[in-house]
SENU-628712 format. One record per atom (N, C-alpha, C): x, y, z; residue in three letters. Coordinates in steps of 0.02 Angstrom, whole numbers, plus 50000, padded with zeros to 5 digits. Atoms other than C-alpha are relative to their C-alpha. Example, Ala and Ser with C-alpha at 12.3 -4.5 7.8 and 13.67 -1.06 7.14 Angstrom:
500454994150000ALA/506154977550390ALA/500455006050000ALA/499584994149997SER/506844994750357SER/499615005550037SER/
//
This chain:
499374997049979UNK/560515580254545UNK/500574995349985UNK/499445004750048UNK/562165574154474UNK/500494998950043UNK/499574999849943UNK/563025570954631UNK/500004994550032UNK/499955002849964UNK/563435555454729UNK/500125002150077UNK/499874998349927UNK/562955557854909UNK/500314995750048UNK/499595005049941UNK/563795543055000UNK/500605002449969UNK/499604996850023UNK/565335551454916UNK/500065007350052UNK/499964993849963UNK/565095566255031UNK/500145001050081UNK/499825000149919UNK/565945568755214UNK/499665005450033UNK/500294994749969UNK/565125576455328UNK/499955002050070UNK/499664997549929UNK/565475585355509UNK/499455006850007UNK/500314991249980UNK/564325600555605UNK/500505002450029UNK/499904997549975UNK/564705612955668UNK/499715003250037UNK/500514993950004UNK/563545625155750UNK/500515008450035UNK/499634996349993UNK/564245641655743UNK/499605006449996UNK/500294994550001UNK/563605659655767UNK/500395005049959UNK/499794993650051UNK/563515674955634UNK/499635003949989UNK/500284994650025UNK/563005689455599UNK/499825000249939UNK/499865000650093UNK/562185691955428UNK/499565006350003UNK/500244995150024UNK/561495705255329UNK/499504997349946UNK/500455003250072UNK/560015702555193UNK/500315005549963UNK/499834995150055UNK/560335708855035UNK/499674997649946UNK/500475002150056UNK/559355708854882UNK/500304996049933UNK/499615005050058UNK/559665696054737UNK/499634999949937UNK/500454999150065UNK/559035697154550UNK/499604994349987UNK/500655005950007UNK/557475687254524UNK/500174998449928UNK/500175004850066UNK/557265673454415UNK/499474998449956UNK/500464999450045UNK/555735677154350UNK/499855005949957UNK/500004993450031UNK/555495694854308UNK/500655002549984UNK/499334995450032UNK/556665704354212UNK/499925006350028UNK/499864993449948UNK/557215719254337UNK/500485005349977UNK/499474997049997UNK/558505734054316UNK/500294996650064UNK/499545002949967UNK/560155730754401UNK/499785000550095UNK/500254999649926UNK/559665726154584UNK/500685001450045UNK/499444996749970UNK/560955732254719UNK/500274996450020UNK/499505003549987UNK/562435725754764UNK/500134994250064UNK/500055003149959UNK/562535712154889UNK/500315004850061UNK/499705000949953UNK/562995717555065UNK/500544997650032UNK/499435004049958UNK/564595712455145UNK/499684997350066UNK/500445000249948UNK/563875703055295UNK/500554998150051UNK/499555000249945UNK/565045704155467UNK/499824992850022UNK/500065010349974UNK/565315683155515UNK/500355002550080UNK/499734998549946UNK/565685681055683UNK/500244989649992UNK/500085008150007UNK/566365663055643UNK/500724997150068UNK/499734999549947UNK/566915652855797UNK/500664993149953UNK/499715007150039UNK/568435638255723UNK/500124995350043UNK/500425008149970UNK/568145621255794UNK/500664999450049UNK/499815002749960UNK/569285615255927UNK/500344995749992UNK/499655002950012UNK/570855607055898UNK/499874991050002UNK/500315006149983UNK/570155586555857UNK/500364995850075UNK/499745002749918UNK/571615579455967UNK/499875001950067UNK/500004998649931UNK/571285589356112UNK/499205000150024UNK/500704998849954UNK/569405587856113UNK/499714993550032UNK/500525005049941UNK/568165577156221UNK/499454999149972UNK/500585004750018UNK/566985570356132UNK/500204994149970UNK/499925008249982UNK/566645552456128UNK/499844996149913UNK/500215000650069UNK/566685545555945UNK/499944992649990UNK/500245005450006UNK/565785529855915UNK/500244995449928UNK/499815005550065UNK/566205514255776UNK/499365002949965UNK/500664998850043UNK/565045518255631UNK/500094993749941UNK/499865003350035UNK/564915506555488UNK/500165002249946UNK/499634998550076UNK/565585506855300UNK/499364997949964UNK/500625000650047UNK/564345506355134UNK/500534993549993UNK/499665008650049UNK/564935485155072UNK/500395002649943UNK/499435001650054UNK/566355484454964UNK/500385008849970UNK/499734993349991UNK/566695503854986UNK/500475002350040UNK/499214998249942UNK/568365511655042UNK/499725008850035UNK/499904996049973UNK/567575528255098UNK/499374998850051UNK/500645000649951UNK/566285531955254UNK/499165000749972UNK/500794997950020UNK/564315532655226UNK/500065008450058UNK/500064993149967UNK/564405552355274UNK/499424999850058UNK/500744999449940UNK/562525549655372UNK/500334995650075UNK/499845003649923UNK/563445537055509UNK/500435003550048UNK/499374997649945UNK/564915548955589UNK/499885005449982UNK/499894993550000UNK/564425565155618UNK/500175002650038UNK/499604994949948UNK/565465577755719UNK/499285007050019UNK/500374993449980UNK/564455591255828UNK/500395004650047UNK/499874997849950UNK/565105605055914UNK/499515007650006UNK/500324994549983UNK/564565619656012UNK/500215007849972UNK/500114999350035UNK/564305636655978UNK/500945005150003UNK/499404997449993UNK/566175642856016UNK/500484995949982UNK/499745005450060UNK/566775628755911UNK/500224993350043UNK/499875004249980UNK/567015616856048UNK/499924992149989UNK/500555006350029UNK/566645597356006UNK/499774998750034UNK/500715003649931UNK/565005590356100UNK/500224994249984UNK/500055007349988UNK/564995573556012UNK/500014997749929UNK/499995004450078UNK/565005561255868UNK/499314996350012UNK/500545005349972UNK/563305555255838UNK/500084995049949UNK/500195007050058UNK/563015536955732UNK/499115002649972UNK/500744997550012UNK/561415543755634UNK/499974999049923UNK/500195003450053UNK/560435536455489UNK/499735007949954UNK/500104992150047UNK/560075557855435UNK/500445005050038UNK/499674998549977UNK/560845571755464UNK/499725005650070UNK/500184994949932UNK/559835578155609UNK/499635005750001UNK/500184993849994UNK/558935591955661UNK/500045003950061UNK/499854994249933UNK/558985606255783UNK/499355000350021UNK/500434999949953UNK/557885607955921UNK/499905005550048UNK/499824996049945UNK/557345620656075UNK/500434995750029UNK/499465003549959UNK/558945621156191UNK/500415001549951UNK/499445003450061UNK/560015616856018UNK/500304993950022UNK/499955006949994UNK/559685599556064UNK/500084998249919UNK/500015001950069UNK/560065590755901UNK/499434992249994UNK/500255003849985UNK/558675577355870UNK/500154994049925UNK/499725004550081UNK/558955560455735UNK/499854993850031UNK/500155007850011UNK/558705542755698UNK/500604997250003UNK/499395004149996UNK/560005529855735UNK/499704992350011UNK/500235006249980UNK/559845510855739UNK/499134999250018UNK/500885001150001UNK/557885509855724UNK/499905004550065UNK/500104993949922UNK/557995523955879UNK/499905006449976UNK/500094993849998UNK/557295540955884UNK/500605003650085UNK/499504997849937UNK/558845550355999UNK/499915009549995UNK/500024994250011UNK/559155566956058UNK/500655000650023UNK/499264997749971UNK/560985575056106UNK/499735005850020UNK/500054992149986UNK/561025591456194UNK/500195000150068UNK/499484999449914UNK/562075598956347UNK/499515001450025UNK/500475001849926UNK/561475600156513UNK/500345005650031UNK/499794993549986UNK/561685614956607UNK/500765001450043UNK/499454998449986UNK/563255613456686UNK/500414998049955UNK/499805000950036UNK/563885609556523UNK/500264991649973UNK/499855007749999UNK/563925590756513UNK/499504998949932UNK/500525002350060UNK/563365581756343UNK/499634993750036UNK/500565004849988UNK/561735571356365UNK/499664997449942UNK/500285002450051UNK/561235558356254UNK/499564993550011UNK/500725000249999UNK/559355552256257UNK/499704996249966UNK/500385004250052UNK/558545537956178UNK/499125000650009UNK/500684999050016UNK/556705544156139UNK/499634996450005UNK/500585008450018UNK/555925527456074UNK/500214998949932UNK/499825003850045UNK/555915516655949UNK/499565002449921UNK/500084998650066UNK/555735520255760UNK/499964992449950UNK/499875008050051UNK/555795500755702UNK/499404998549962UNK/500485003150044UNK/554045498955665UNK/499605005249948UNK/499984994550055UNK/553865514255553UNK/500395001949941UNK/499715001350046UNK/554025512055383UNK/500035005949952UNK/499994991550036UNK/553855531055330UNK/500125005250041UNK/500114991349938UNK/554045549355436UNK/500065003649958UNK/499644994850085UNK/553715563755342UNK/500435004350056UNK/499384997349989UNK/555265571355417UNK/500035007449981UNK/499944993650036UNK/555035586755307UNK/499385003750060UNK/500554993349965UNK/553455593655425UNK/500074998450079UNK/500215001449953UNK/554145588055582UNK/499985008550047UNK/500144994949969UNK/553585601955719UNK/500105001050075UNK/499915000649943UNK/554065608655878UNK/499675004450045UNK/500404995249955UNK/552875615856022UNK/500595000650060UNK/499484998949923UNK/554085621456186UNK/500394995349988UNK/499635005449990UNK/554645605856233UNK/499884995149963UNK/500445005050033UNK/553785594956140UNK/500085001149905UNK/499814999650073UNK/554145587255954UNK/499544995249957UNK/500625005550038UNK/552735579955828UNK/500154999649921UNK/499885001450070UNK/552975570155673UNK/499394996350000UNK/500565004350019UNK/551735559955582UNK/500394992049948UNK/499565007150005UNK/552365541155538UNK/499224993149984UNK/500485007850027UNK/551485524355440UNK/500464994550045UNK/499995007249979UNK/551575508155516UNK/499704996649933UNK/500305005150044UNK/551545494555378UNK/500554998449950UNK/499595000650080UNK/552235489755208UNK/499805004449940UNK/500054995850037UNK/552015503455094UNK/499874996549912UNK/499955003250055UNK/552355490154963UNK/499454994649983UNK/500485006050028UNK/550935476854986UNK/499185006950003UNK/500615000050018UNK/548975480354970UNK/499475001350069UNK/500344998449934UNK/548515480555145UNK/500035006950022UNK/499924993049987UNK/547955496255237UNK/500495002050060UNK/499664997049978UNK/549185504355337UNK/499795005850063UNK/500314995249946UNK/549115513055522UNK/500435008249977UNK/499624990449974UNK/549555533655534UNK/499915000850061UNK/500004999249924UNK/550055538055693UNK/500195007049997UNK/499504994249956UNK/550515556355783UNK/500394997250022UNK/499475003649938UNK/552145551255855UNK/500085008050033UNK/499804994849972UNK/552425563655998UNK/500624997650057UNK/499265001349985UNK/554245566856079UNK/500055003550050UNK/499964996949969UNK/554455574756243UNK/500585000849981UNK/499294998249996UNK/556035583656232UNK/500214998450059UNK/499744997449943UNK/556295587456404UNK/499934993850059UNK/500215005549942UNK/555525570256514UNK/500414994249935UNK/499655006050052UNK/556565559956341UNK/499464994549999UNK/500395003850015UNK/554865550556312UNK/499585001449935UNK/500425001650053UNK/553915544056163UNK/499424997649982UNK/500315000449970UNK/552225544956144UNK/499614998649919UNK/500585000750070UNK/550795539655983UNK/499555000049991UNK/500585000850016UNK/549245542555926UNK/499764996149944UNK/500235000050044UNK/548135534955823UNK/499585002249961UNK/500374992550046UNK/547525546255657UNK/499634994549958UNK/500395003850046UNK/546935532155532UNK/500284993250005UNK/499755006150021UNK/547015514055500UNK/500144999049928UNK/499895000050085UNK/547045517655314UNK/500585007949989UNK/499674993550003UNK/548555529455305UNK/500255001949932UNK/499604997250076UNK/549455540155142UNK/500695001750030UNK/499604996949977UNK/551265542255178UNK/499885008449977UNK/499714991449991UNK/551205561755102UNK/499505003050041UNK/500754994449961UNK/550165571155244UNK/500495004350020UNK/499674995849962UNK/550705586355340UNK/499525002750068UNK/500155000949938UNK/550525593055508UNK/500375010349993UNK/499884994349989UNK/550655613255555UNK/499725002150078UNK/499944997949938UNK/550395622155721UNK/499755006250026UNK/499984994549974UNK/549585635455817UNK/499464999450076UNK/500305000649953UNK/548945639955984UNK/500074992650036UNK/499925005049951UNK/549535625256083UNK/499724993349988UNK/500305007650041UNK/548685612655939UNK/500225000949948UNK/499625002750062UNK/549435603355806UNK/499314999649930UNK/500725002450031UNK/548205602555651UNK/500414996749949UNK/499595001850060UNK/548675592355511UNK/499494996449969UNK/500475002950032UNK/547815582555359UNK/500294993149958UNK/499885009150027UNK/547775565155292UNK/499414999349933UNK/500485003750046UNK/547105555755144UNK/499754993350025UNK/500555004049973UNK/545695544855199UNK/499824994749952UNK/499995007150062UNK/545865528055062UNK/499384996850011UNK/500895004050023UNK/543905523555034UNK/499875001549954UNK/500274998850059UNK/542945520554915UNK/500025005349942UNK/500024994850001UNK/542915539054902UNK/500535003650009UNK/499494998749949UNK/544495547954939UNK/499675006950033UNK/500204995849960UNK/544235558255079UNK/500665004850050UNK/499744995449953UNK/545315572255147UNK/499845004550055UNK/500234995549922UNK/545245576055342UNK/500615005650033UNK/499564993949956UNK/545955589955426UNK/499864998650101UNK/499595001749931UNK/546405585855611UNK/500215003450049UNK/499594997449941UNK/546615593655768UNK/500134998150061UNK/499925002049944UNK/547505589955894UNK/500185002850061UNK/500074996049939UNK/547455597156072UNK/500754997650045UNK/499505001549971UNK/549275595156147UNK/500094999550078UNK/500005001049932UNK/548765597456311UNK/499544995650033UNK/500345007149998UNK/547225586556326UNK/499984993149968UNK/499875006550045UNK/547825575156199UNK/499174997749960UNK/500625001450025UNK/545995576956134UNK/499945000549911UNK/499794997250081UNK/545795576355947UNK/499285000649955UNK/500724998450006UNK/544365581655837UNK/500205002749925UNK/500065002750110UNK/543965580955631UNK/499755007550004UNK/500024992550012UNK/543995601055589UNK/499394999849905UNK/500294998350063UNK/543435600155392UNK/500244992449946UNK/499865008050050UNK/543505585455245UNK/499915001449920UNK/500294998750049UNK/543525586955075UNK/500134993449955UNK/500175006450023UNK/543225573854941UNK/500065001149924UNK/499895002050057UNK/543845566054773UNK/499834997849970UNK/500225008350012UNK/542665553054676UNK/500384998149951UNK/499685002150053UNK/543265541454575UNK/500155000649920UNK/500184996550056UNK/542645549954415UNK/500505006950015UNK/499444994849999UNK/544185562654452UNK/499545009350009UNK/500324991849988UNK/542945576854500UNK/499925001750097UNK/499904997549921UNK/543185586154682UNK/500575002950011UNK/499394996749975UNK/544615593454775UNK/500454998250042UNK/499625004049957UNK/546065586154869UNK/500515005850011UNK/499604997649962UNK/547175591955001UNK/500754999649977UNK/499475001349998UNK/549005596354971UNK/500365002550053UNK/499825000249930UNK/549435605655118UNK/499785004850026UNK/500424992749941UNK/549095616155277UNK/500465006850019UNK/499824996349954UNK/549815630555367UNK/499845004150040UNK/500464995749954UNK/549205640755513UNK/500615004450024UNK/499614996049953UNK/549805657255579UNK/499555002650050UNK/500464997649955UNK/549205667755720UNK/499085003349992UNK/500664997650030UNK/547725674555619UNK/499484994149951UNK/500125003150058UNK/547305661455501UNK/500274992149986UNK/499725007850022UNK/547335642155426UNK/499825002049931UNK/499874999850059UNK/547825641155259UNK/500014992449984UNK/499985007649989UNK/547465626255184UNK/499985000049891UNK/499944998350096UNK/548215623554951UNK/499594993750005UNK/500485003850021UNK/547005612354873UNK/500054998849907UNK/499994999350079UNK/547005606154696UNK/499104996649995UNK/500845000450041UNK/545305607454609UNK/499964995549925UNK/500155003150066UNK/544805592454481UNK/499355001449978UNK/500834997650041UNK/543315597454353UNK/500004995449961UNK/500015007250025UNK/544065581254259UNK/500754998249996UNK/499345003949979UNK/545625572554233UNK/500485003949951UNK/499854997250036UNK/546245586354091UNK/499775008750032UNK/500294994849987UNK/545435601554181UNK/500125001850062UNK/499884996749920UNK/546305606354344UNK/500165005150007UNK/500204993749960UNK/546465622354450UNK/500424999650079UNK/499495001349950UNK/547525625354609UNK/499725003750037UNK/500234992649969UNK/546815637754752UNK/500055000750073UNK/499865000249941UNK/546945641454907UNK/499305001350053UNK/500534995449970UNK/545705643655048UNK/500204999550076UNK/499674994349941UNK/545785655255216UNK/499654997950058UNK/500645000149945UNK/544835651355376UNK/500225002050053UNK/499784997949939UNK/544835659755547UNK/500104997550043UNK/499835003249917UNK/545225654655722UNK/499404994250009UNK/500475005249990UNK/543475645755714UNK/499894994849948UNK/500005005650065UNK/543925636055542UNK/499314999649980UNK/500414999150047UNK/542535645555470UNK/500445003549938UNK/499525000250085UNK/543155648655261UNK/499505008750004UNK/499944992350001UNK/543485668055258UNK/500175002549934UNK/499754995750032UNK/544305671255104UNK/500224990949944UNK/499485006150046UNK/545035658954945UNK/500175005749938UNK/499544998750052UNK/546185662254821UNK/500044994949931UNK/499925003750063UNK/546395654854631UNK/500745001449985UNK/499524999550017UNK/548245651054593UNK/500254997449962UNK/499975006750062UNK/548155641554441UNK/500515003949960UNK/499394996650040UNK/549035655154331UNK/500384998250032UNK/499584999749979UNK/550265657554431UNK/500384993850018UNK/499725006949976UNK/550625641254473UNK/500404996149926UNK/499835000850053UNK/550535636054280UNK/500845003549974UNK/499194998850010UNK/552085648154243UNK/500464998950057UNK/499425002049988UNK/552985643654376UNK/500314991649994UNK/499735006450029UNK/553015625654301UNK/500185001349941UNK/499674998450056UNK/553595631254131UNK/500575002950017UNK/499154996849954UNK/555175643154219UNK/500154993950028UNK/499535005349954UNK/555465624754317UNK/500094994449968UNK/500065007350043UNK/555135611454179UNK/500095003549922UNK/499934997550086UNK/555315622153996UNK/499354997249977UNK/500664998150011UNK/553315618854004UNK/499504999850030UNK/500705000549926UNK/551585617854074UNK/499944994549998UNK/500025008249955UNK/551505601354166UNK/499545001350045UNK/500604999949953UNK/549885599254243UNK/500154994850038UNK/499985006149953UNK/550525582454327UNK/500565003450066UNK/499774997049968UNK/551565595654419UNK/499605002750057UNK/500304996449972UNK/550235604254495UNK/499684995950059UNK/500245005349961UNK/549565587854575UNK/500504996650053UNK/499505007349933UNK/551215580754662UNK/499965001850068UNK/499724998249942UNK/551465580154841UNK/500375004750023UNK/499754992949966UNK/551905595554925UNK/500314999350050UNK/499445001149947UNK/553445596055040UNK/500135008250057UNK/499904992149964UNK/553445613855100UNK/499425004349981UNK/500674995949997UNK/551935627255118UNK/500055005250051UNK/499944995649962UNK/552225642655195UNK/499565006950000UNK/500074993949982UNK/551415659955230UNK/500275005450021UNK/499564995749954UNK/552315674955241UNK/499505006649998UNK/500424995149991UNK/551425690455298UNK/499374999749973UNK/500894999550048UNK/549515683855234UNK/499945000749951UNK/499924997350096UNK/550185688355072UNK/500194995949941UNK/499745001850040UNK/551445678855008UNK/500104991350020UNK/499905005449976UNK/551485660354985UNK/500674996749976UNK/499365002750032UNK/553125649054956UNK/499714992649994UNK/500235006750019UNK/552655632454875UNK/500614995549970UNK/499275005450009UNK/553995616754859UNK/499534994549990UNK/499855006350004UNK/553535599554787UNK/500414995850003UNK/499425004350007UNK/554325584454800UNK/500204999349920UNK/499544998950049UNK/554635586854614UNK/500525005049987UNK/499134991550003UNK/555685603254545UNK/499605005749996UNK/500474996750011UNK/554195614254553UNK/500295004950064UNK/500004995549956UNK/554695630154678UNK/499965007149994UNK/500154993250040UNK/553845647854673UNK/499655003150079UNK/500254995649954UNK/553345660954775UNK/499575006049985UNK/500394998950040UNK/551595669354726UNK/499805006050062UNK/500334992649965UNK/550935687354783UNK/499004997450002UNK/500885002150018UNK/549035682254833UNK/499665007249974UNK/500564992949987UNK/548525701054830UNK/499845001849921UNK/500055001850064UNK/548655697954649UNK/500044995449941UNK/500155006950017UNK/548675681354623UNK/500744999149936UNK/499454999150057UNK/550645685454520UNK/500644995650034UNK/499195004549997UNK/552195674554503UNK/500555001350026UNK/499294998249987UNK/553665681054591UNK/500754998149997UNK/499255004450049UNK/555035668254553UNK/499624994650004UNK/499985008750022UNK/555065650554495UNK/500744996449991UNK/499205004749997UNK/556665641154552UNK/499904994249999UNK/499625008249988UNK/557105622254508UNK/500234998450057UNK/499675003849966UNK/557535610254614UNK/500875000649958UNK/499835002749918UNK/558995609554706UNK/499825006950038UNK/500044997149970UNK/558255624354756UNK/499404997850053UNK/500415003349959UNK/557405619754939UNK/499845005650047UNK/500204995949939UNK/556855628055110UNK/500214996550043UNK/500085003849950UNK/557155623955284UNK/499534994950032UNK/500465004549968UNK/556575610355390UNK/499935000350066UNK/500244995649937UNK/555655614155558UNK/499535004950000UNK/500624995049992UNK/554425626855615UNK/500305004050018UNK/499634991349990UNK/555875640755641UNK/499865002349927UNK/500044993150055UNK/555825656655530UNK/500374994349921UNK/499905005350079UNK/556195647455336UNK/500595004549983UNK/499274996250051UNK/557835652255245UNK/500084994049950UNK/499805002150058UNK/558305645655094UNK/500524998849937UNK/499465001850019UNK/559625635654999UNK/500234997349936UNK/500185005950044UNK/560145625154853UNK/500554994850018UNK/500045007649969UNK/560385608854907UNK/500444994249950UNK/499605004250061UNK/562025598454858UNK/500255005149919UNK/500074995050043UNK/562405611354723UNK/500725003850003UNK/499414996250026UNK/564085620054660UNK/500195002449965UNK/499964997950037UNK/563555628154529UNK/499755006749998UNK/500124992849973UNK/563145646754531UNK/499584999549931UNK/500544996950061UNK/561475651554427UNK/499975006550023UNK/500024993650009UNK/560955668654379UNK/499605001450051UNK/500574999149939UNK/559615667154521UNK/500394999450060UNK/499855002849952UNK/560405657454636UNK/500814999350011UNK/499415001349988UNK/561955657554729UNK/500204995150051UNK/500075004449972UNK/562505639754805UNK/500325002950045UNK/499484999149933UNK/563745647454946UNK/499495004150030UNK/500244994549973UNK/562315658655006UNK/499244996650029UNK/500705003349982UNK/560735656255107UNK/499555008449977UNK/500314996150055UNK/559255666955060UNK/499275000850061UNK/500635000549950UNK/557845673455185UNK/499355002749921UNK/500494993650044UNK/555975681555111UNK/499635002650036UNK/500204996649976UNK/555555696755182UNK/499895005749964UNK/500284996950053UNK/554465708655122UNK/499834999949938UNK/500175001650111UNK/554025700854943UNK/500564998449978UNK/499755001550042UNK/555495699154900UNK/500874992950060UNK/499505006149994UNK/557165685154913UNK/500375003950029UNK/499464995749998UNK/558615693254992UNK/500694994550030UNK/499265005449992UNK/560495684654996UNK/500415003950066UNK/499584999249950UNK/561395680555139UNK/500624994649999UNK/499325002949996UNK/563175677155110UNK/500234998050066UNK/499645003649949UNK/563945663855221UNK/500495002250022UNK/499515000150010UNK/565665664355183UNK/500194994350050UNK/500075005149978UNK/565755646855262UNK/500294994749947UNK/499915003550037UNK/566095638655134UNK/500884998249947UNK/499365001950024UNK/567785630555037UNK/499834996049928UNK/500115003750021UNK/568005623454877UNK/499914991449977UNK/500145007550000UNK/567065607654828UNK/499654998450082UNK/500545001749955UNK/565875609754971UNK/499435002350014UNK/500684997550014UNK/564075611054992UNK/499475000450043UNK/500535000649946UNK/562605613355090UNK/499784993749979UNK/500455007950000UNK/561745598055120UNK/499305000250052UNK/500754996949969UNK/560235603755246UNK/500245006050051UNK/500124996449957UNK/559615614955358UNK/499334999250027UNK/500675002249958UNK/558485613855493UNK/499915007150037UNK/500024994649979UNK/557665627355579UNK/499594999650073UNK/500455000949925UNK/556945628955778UNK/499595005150014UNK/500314995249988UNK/555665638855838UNK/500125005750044UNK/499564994949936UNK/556895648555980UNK/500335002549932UNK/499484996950026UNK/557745655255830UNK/500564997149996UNK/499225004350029UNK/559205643255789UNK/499794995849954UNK/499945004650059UNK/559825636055629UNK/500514994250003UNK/499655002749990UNK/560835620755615UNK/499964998349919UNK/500004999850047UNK/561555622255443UNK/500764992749958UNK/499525005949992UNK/562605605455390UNK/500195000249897UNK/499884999150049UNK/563785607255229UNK/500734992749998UNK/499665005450021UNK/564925592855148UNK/500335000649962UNK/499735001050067UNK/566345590655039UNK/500254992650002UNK/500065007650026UNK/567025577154942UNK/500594996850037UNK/499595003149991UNK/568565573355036UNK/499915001450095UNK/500074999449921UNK/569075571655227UNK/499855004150063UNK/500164993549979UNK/568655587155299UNK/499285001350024UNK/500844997449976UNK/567455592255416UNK/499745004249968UNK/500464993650038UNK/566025601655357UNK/499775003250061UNK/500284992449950UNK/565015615255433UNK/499374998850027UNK/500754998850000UNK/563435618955510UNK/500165006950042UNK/500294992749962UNK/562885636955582UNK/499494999450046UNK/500614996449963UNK/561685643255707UNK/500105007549991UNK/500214989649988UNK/561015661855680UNK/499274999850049UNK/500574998449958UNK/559665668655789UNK/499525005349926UNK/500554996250041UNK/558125675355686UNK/500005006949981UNK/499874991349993UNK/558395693455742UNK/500694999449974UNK/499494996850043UNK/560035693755646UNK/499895000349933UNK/500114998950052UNK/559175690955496UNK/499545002249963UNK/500394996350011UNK/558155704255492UNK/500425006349982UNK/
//
């Protein structure tokens, strides 16, 4: 991406709107003319005159030998009638939480902000983040009250093995709490959710590599090795890229080696008792949507680390690497439905997924940067902001499981930016 981000100011908002889906012309198939976007009714609240508000705005520091702010240290939050809550000092730009607590890293601290019922801001130091030298951030998850990431202890950079921990976050008692998952950890693992247990999977660094799947019991804190699968060093076996569980089902993508020139991508299904019900082969499909995202077939594509993994209706999967690889595949026929490039991304959180492009001010034939983008029913459908000004951009979105978004946008000069909250049921 061709963009300097410490160049970018940045301010929330969280604000409530009404939206409408509306259908958008796919980027993979060639369609007749699809219908006209929707006008979507905003209900947008405008922020609260700065001089006259009450929140408490902290010293942040400067990038060395730079005359403008590091955008990640001074961010503005307000509520959802545009009032300001607070300025937090934060090393990201946060995420939304039940409540529409906002949760983030500051000074080697895991914090939380969020009002208090007679309307008072409360701000919450979690625990400490100093001796964690990774979080995958991208799968963190939220049960009720309660918030679980997965985090290395170590040096990523020397030779020694490395702890993985569960870090778990009470929201609500502001305590911080850890397990231990391996002494030999991989920073890329993920972590998904159902029934009142967290399951998630790790790469297991022996001799052998060994991928475990993980569950963890949130209420007994009991934890217990579900399924494993295995790599040898002769590049033949199958390794884990990621999980997801819904109410019916664990889904778990897998890439299949037959040798180091001969891979295969697939999926497989298991029930409530994580007995294997059903698998899927998504190798086509997978193949063209690395040619639509790279101009060819890149099998070293098919292997990277997976940042997003979703299920929508048992049917349809949405797949994101950390490279530029992003597609969304019909299992019931194992067919391609689009293939978008990076900066096209998804939300972060275990609320309902919407979808953005990230840093971005350029309008493709697929994609429109001022617009977010749910998928329902098979297909993409655009949801115009109208949030937006020129020379400013989305920069994330996070999503909660109560149905709130906290959508945080940036431009290049002094000016607050934005963030939204919608409720789920409006974007249906």
């Amino acid at each position: 991406m061709n963009i300097n981000i410490r160049q970018t100011i940045c301010t929330l908002l969280l604000i409530p709107v009404t939206l409408t889906g509306c259908k958008m012309a796919l980027p993979v198939d060639t369609r007749a003319d699809q219908d006209k976007a929707n006008d979507a009714d905003l209900i947008i609240s405008t922020p609260a005159d700065e001089e006259s508000s009450d929140y408490e705005e902290n010293d942040y520091a400067r990038v060395p030998d730079m005359d403008y702010e590091d955008p990640n240290l001074n961010i503005k939050l307000t509520d959802l009638s545009g009032k300001a809550l607070a300025a937090i000092e934060s090393s990201d730009s946060g995420m939304i939480v039940p409540d529409m607590g906002v949760f983030y890293k500051c000074n080697d601290e895991y914090r939380l902000t969020k009002m208090t019922e007679n309307g008072k801001k409360e701000d919450i130091i979690l625990g400490s983040a100093k001796e964690y030298s990774y979080e995958t951030f991208y799968a963190r998850t939220c049960i009720d009250n309660m918030l679980y990431t997965l985090a290395i202890k170590g040096d990523l950079q020397d030779q020694k093995e490395d702890q993985l921990y569960l870090v778990e976050f009470d929201l609500k008692e502001g305590t911080e709490n850890e397990y231990l998952i391996s002494d030999n950890g991989f920073p890329y693992v993920s972590l998904t959710s159902r029934d009142g247990k967290i399951i998630l999977f790790f790469h297991d660094q022996k001799e052998k590599l060994t991928d475990r799947i993980i569950e963890f019991d949130c209420s007994t804190k009991n934890i217990r090795e579900l399924l494993t699968y295995t790599l040898d060093n002769d590049l033949a076996g199958e390794s884990v890229r990621s999980i997801y569980a819904d109410k019916d089902a664990l889904y778990l993508l897998k890439v299949v080696y037959n040798s180091n020139n001969n891979i295969s991508m697939a999926i497989d299904v298991f029930d409530k008792d994580y007995k294997k019900i059903k698998d899927y082969d998504i190798t086509d499909a997978m193949k063209k949507a690395t040619v639509e995202t790279t101009n060819m077939e890149d099998l070293n594509e098919l292997i990277q680390p997976v940042s997003s993994f979703n299920i929508f209706d048992g049917r349809y999967i949405y797949y994101e690497n950390f490279s530029v690889t992003r597609a969304f595949i019909d299992l019931k026929d194992s067919s391609l439905l689009y293939a978008i490039p990076e900066p096209f991304t998804s939300s972060s959180g275990n609320g309902p997924k919407v979808f953005y492009s990230l840093f971005c001010l350029e309008s493709k034939d697929s994609i429109d940067p001022e617009s977010l983008y749910i998928f329902d029913n098979g297909e993409l459908k655009k949801i115009p902001t109208a949030i937006l000004d020129d020379g400013q951009q989305i920069s994330s979105v996070t999503a909660s499981p109560d149905g709130y978004y906290m959508v945080s946008i940036c431009g290049e000069d002094n000016t607050p930016y934005l963030a939204k909250i919608v409720s789920s049921s409006e974007l249906r």
